[in-house]
Predicted model as a PDB file, atoms N, CA, C, CB and O in Angstrom, pLDDT in the B-factor column:
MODEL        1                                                                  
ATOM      1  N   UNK A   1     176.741 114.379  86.884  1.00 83.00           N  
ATOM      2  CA  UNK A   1     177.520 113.263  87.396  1.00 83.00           C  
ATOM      3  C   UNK A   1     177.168 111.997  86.606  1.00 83.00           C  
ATOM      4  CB  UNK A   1     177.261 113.060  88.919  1.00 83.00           C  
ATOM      5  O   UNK A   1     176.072 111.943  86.046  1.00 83.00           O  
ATOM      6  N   UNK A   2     178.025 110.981  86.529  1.00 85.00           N  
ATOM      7  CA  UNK A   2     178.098 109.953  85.658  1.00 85.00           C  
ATOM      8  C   UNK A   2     177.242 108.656  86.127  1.00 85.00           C  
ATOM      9  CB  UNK A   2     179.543 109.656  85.479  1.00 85.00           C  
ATOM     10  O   UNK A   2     177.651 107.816  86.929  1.00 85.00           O  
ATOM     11  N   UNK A   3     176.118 108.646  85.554  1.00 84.00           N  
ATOM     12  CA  UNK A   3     175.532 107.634  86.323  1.00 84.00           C  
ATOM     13  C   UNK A   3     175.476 105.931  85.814  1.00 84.00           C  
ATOM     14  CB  UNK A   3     174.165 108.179  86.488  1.00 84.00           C  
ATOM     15  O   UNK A   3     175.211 105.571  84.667  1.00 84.00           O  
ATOM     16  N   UNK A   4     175.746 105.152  86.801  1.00 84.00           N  
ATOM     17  CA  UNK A   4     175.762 103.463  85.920  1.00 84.00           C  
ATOM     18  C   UNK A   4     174.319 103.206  85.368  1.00 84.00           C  
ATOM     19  CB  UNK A   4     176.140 101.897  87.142  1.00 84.00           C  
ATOM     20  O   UNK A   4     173.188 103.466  85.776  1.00 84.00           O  
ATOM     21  N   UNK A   5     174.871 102.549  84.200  1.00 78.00           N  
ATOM     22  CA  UNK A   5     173.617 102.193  83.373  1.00 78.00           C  
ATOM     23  C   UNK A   5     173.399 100.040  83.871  1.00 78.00           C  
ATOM     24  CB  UNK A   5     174.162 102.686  81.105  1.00 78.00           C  
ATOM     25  O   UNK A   5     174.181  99.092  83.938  1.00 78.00           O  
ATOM     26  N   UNK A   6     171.886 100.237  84.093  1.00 76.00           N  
ATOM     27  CA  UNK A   6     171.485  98.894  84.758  1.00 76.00           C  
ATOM     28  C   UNK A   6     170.891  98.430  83.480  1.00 76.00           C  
ATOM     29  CB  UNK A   6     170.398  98.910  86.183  1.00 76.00           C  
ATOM     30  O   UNK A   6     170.069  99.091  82.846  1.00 76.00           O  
ATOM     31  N   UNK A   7     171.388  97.145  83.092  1.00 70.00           N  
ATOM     32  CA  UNK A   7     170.794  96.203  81.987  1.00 70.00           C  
ATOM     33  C   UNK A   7     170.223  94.748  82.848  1.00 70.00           C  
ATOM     34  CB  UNK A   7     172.174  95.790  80.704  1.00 70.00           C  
ATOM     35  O   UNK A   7     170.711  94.317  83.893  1.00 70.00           O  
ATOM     36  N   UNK A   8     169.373  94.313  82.288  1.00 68.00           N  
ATOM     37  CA  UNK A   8     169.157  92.764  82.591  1.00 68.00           C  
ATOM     38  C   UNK A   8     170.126  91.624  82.176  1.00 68.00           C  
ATOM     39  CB  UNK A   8     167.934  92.381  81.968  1.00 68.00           C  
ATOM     40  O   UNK A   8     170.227  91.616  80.949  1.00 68.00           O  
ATOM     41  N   UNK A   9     170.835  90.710  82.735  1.00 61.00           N  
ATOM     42  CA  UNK A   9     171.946  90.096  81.933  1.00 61.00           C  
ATOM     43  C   UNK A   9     170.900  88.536  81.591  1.00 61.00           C  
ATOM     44  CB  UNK A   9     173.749  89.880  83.048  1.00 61.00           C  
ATOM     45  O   UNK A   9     169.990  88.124  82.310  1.00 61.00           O  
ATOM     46  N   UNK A  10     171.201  88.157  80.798  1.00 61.00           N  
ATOM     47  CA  UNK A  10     170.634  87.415  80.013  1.00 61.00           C  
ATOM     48  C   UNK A  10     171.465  86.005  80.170  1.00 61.00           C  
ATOM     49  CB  UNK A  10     170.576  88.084  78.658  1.00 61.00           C  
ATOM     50  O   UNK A  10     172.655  85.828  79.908  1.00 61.00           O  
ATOM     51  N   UNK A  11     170.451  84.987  80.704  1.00 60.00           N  
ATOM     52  CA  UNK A  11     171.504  83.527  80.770  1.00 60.00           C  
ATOM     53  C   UNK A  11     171.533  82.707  79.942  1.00 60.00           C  
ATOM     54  CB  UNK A  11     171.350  82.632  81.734  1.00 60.00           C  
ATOM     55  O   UNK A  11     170.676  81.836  79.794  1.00 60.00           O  
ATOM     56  N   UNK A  12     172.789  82.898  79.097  1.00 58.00           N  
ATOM     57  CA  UNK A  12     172.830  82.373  77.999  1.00 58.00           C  
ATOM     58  C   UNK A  12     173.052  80.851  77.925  1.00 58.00           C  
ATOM     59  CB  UNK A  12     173.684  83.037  77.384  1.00 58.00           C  
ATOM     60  O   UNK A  12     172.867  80.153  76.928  1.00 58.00           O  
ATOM     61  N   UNK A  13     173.513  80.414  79.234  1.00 58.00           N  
ATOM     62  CA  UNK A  13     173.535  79.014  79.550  1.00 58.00           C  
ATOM     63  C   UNK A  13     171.799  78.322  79.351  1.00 58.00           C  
ATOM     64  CB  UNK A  13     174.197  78.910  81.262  1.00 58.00           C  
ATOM     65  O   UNK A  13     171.365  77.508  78.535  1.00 58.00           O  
ATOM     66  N   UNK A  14     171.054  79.136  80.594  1.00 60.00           N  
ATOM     67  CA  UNK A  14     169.913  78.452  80.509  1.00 60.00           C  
ATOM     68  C   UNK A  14     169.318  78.473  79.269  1.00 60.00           C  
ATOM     69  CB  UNK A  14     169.092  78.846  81.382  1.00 60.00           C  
ATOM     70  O   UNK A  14     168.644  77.474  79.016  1.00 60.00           O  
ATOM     71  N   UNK A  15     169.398  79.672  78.082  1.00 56.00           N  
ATOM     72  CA  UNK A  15     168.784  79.349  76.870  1.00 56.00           C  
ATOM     73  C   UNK A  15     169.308  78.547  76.324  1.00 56.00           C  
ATOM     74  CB  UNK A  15     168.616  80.164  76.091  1.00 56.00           C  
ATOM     75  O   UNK A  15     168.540  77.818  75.696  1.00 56.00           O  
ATOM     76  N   UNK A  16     170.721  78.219  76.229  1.00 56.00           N  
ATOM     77  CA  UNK A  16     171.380  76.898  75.101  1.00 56.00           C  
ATOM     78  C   UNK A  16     170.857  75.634  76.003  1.00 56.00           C  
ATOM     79  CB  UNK A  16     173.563  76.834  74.860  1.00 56.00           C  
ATOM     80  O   UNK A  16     171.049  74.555  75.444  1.00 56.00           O  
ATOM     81  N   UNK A  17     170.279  75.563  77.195  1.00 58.00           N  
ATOM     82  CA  UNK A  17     169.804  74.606  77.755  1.00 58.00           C  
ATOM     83  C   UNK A  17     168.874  74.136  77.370  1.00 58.00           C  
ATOM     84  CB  UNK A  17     169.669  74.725  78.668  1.00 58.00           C  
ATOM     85  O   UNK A  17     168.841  72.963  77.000  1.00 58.00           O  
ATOM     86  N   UNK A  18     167.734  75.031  77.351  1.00 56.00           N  
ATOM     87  CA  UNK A  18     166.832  74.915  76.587  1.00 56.00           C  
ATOM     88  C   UNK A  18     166.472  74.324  75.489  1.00 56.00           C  
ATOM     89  CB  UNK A  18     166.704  75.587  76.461  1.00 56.00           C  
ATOM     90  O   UNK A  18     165.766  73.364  75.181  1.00 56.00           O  
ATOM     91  N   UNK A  19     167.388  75.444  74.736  1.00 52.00           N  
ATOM     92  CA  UNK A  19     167.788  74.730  73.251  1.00 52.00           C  
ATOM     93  C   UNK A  19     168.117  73.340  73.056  1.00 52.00           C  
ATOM     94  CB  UNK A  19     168.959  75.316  72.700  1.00 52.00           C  
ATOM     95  O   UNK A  19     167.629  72.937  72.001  1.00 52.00           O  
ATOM     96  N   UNK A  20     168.671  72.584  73.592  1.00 51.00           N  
ATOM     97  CA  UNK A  20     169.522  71.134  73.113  1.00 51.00           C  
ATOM     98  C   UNK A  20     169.078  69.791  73.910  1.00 51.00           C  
ATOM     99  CB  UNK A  20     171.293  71.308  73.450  1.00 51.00           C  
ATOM    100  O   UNK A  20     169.516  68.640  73.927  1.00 51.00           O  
ATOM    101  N   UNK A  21     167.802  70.588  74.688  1.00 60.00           N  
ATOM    102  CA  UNK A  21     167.017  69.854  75.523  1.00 60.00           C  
ATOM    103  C   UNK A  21     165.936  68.283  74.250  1.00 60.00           C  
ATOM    104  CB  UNK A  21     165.847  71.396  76.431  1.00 60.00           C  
ATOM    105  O   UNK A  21     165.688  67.082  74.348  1.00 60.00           O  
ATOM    106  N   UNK A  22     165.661  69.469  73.192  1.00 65.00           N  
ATOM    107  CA  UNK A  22     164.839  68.670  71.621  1.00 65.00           C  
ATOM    108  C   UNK A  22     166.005  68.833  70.962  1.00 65.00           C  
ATOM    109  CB  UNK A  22     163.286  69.512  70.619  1.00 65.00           C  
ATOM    110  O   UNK A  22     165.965  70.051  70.794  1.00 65.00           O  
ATOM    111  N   UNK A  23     167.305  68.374  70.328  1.00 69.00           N  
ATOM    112  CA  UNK A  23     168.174  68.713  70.030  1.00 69.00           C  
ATOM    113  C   UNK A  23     168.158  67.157  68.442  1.00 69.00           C  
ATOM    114  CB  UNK A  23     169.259  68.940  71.505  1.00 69.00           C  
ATOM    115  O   UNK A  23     168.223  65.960  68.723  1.00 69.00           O  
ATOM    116  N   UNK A  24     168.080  67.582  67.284  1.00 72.00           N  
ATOM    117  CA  UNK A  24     168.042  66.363  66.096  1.00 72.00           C  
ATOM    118  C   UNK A  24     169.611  65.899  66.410  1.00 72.00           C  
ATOM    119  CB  UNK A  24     167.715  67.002  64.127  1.00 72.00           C  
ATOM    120  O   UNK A  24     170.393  66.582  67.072  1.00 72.00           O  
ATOM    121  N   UNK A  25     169.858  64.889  65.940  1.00 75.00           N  
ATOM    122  CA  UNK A  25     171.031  64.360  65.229  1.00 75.00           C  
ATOM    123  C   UNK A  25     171.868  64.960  64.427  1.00 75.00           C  
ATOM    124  CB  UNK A  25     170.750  63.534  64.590  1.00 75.00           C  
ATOM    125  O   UNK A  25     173.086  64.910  64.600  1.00 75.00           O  
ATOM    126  N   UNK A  26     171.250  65.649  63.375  1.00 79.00           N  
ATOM    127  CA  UNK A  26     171.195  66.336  62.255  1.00 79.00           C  
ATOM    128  C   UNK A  26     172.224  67.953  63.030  1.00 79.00           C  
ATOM    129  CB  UNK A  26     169.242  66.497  61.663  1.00 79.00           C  
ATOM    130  O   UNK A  26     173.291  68.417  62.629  1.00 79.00           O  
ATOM    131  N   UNK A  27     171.475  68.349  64.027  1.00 79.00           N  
ATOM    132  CA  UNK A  27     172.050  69.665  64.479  1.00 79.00           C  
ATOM    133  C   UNK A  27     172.731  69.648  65.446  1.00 79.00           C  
ATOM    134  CB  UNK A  27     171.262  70.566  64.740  1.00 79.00           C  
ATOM    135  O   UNK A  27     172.691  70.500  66.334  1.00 79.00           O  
ATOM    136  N   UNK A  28     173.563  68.533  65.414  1.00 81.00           N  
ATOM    137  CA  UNK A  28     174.580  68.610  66.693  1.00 81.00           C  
ATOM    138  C   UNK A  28     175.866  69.597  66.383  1.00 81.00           C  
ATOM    139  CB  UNK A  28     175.211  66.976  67.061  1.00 81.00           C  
ATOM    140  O   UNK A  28     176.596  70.064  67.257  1.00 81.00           O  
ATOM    141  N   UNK A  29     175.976  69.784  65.194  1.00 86.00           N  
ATOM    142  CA  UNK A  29     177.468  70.217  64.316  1.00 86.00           C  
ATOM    143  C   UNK A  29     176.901  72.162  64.733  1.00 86.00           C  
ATOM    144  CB  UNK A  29     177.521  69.483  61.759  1.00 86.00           C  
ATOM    145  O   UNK A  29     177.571  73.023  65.303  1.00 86.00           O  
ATOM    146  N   UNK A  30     175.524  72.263  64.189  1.00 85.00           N  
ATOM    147  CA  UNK A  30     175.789  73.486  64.589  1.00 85.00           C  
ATOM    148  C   UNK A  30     175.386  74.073  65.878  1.00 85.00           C  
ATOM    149  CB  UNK A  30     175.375  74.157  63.740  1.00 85.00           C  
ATOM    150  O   UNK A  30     175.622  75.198  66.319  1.00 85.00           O  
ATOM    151  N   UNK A  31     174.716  73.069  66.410  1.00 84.00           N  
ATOM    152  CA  UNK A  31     174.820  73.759  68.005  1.00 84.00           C  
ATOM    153  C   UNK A  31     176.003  73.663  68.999  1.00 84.00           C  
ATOM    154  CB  UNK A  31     173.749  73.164  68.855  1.00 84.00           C  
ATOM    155  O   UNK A  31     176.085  74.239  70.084  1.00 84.00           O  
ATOM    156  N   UNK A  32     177.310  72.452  68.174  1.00 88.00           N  
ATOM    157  CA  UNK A  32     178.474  72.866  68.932  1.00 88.00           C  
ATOM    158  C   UNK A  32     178.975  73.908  68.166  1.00 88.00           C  
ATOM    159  CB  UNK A  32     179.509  71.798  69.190  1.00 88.00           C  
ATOM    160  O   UNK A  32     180.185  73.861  68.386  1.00 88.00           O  
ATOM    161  N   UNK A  33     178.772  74.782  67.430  1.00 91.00           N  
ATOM    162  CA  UNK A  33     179.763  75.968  66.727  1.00 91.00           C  
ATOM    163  C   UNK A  33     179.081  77.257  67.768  1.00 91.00           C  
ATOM    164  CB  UNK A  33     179.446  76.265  64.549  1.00 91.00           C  
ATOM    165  O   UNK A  33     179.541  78.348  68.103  1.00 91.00           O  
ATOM    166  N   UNK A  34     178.232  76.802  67.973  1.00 89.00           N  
ATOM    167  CA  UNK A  34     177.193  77.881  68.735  1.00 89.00           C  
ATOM    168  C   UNK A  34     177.803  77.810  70.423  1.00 89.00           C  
ATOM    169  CB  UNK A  34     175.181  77.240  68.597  1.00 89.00           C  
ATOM    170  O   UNK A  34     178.081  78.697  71.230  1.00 89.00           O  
ATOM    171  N   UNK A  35     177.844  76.463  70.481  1.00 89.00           N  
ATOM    172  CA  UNK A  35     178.532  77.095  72.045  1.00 89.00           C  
ATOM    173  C   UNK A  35     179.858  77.399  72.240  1.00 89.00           C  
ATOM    174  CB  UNK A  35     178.412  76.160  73.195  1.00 89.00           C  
ATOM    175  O   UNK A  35     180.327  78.060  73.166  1.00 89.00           O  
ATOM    176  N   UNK A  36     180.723  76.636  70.876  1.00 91.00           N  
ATOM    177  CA  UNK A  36     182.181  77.234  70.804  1.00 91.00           C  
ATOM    178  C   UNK A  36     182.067  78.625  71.152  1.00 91.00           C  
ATOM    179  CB  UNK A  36     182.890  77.113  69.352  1.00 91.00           C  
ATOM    180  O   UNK A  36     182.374  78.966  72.295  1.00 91.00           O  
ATOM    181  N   UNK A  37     181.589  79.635  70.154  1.00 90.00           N  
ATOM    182  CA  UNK A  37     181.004  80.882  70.253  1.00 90.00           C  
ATOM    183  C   UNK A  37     180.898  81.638  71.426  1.00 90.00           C  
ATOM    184  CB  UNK A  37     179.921  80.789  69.855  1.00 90.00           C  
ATOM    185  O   UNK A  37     181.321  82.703  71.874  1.00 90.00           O  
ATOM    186  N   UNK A  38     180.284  80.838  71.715  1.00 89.00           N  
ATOM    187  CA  UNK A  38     180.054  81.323  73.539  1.00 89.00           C  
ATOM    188  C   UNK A  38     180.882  81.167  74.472  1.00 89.00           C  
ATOM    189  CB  UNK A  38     179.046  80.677  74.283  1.00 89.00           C  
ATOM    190  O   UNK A  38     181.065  82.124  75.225  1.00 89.00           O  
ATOM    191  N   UNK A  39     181.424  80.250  74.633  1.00 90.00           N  
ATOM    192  CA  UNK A  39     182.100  79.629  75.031  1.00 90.00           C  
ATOM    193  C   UNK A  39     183.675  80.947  74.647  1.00 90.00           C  
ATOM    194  CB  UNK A  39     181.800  78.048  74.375  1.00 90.00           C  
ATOM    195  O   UNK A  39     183.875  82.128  74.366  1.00 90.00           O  
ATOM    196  N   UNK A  40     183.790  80.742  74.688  1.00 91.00           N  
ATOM    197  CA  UNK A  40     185.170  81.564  73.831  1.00 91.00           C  
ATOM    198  C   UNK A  40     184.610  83.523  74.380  1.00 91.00           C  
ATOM    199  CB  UNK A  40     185.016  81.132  71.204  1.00 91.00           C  
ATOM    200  O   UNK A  40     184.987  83.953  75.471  1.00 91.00           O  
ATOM    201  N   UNK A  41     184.046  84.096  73.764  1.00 88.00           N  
ATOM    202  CA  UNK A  41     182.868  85.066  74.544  1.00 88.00           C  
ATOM    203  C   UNK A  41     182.823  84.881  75.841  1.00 88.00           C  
ATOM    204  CB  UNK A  41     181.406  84.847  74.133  1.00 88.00           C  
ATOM    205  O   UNK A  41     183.178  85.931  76.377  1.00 88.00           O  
ATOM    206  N   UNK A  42     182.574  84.102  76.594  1.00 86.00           N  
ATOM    207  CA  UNK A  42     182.648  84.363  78.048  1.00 86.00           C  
ATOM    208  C   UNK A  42     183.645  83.897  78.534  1.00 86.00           C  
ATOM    209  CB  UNK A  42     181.682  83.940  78.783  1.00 86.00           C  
ATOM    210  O   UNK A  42     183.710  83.589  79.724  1.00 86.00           O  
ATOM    211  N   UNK A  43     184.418  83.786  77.862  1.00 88.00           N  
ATOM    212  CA  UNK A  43     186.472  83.378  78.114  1.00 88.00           C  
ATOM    213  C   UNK A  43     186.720  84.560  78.367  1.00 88.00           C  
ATOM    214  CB  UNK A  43     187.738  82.773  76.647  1.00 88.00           C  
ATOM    215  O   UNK A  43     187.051  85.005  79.466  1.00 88.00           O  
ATOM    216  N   UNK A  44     186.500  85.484  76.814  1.00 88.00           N  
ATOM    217  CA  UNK A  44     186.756  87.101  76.999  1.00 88.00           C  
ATOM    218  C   UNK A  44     186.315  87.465  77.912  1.00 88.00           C  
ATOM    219  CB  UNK A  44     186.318  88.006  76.141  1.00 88.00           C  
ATOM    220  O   UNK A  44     187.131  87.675  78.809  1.00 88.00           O  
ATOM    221  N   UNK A  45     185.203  87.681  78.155  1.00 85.00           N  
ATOM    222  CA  UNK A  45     184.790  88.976  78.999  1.00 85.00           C  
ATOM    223  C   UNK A  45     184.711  87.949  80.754  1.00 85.00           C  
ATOM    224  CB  UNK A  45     182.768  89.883  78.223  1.00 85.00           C  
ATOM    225  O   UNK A  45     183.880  88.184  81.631  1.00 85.00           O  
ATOM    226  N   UNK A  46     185.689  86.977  80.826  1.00 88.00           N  
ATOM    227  CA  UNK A  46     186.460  86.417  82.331  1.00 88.00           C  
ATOM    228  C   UNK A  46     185.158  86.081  82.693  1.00 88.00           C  
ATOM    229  CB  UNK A  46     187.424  87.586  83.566  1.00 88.00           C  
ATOM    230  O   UNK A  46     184.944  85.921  83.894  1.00 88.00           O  
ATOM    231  N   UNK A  47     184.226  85.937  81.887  1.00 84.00           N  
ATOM    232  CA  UNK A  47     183.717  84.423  82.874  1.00 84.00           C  
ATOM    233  C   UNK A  47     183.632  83.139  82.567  1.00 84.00           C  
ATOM    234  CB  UNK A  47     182.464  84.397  83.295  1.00 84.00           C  
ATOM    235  O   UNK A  47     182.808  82.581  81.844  1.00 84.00           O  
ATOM    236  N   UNK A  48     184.791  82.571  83.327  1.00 87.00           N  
ATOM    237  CA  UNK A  48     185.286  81.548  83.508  1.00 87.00           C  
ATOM    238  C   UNK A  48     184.562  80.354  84.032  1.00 87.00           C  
ATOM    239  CB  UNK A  48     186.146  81.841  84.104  1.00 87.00           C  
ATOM    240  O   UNK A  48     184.991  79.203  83.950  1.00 87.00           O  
ATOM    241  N   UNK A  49     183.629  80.647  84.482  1.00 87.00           N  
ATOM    242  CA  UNK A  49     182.769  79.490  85.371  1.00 87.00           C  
ATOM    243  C   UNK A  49     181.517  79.204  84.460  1.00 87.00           C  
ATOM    244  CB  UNK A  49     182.194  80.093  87.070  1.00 87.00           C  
ATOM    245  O   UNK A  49     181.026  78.078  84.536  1.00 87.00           O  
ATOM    246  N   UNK A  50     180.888  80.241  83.496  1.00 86.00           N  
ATOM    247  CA  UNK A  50     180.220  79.710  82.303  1.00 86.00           C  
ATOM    248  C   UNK A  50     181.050  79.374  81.015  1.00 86.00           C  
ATOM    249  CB  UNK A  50     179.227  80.669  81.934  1.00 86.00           C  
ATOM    250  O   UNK A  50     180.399  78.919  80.074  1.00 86.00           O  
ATOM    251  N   UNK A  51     182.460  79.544  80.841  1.00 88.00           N  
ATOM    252  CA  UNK A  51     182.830  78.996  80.004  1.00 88.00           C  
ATOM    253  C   UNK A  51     183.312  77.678  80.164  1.00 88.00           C  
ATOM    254  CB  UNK A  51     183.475  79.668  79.573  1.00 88.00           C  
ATOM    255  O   UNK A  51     183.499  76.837  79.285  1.00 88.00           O  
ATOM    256  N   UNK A  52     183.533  77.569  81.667  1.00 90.00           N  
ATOM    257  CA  UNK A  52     183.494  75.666  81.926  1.00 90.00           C  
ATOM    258  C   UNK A  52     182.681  75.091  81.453  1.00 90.00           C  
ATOM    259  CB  UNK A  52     183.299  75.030  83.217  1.00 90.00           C  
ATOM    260  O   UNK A  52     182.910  74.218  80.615  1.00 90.00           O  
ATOM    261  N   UNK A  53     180.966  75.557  82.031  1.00 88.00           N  
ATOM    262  CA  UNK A  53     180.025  75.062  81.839  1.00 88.00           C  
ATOM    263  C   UNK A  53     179.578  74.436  80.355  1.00 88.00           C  
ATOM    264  CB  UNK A  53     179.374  75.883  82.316  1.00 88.00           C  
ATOM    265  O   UNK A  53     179.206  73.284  80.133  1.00 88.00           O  
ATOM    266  N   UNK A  54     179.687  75.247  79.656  1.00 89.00           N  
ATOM    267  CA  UNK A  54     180.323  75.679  77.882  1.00 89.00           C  
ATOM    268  C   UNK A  54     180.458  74.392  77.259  1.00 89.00           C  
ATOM    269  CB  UNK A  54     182.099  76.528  77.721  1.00 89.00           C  
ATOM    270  O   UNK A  54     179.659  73.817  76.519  1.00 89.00           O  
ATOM    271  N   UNK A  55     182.140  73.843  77.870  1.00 91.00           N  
ATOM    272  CA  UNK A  55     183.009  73.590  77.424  1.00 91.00           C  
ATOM    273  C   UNK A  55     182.603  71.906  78.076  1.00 91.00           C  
ATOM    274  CB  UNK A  55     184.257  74.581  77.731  1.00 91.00           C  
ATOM    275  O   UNK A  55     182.941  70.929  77.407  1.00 91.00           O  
ATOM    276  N   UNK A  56     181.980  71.753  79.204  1.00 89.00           N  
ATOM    277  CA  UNK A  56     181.354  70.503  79.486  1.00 89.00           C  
ATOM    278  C   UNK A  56     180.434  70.530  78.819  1.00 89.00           C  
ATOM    279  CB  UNK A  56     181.014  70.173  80.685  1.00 89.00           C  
ATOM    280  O   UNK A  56     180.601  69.436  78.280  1.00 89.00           O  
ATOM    281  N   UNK A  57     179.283  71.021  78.262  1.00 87.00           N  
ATOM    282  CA  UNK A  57     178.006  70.575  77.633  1.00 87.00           C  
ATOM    283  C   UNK A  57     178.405  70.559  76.083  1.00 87.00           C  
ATOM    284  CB  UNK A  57     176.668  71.629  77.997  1.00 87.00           C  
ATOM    285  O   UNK A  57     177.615  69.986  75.333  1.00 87.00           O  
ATOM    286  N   UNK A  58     179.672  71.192  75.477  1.00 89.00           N  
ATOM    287  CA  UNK A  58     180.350  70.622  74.041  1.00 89.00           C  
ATOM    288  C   UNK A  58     180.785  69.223  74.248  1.00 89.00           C  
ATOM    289  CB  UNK A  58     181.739  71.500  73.521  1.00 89.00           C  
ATOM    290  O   UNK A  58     180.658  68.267  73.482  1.00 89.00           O  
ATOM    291  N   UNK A  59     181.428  69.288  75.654  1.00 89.00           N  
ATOM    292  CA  UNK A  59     181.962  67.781  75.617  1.00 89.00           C  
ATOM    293  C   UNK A  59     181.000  66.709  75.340  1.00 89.00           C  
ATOM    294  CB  UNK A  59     182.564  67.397  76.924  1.00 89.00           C  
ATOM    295  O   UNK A  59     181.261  66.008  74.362  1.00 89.00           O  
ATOM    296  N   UNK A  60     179.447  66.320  76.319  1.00 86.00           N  
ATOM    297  CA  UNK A  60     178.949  65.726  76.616  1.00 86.00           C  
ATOM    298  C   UNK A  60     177.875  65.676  74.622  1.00 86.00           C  
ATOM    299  CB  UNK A  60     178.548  66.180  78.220  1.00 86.00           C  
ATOM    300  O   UNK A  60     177.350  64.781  73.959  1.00 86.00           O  
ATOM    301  N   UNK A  61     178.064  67.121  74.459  1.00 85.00           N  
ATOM    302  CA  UNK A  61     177.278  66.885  72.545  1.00 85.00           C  
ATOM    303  C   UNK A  61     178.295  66.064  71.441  1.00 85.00           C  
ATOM    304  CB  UNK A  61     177.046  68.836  71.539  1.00 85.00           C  
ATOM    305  O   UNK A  61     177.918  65.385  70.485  1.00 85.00           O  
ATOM    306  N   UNK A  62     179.568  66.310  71.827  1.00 87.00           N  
ATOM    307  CA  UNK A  62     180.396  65.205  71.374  1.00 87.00           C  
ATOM    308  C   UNK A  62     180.721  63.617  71.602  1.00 87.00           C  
ATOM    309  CB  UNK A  62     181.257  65.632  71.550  1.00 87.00           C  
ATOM    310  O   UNK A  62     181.242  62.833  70.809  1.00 87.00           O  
ATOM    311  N   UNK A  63     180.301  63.412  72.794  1.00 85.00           N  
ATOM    312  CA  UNK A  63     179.938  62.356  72.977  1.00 85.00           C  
ATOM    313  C   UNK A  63     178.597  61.312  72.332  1.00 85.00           C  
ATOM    314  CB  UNK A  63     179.947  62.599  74.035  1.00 85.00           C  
ATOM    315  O   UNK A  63     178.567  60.163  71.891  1.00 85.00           O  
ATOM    316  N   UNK A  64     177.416  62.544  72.577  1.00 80.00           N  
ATOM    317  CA  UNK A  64     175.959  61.816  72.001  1.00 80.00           C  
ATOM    318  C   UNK A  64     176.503  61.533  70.336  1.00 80.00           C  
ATOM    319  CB  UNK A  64     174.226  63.152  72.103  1.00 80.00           C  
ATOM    320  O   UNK A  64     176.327  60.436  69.807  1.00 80.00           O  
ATOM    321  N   UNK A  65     177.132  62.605  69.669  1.00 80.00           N  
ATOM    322  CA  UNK A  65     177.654  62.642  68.219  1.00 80.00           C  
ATOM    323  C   UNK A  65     178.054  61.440  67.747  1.00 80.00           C  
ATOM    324  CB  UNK A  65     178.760  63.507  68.025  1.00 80.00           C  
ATOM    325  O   UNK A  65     177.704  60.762  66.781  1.00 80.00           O  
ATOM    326  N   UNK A  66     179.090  61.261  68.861  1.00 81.00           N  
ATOM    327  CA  UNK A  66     179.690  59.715  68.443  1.00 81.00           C  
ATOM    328  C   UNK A  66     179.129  58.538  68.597  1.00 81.00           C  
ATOM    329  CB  UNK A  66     180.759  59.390  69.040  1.00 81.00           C  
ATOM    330  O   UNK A  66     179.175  57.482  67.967  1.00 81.00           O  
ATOM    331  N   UNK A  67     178.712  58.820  69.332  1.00 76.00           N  
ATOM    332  CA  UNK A  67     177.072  57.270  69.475  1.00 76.00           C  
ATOM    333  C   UNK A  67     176.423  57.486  68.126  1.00 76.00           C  
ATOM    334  CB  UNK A  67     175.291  57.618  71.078  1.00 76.00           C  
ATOM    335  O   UNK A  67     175.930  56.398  67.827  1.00 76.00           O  
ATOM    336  N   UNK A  68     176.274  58.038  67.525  1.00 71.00           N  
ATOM    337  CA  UNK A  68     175.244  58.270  65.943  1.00 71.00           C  
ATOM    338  C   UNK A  68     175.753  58.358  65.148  1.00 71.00           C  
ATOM    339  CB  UNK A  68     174.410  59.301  65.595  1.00 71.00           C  
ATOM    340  O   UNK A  68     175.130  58.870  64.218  1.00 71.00           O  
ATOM    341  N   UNK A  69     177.301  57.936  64.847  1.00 65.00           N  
ATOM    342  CA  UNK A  69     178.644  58.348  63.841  1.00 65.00           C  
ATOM    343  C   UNK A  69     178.166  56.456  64.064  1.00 65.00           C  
ATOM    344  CB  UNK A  69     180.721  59.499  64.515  1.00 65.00           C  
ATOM    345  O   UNK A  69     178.818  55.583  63.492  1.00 65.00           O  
TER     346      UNK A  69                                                      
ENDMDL                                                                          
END                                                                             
């Protein structure tokens, strides 16, 4: 009989949290390509409520961007 396979799911929110917590000036360009990425990825696979999340913390790195432009 076919049995479900159990993985650990991994929060990819809290690690990009992490991440952009020490975040340079310098690497704002590629840590928004990185959550585009994701962002878009958890569009696909319908989750919708971390790709909000996503899609507000690109907003708010575009904002700091433009303060340093």
């Amino acid at each position: 009989t076919p049995k479900t396979i159990l993985k650990p799911v991994k929060n990819t929110l809290e690690i990009t949290k992490r991440a952009t917590e020490k975040l340079d000036v310098k690497d704002i360009p590629a840590e928004l390509e990185k959550l585009k990425a994701l962002m878009t990825l958890a569009s696909k696979s319908l989750d919708f409520e971390t790709a909000i999340k996503l899609r507000d913390k690109i907003s708010a790195l575009k904002k700091l961007q433009g303060k340093f432009k």
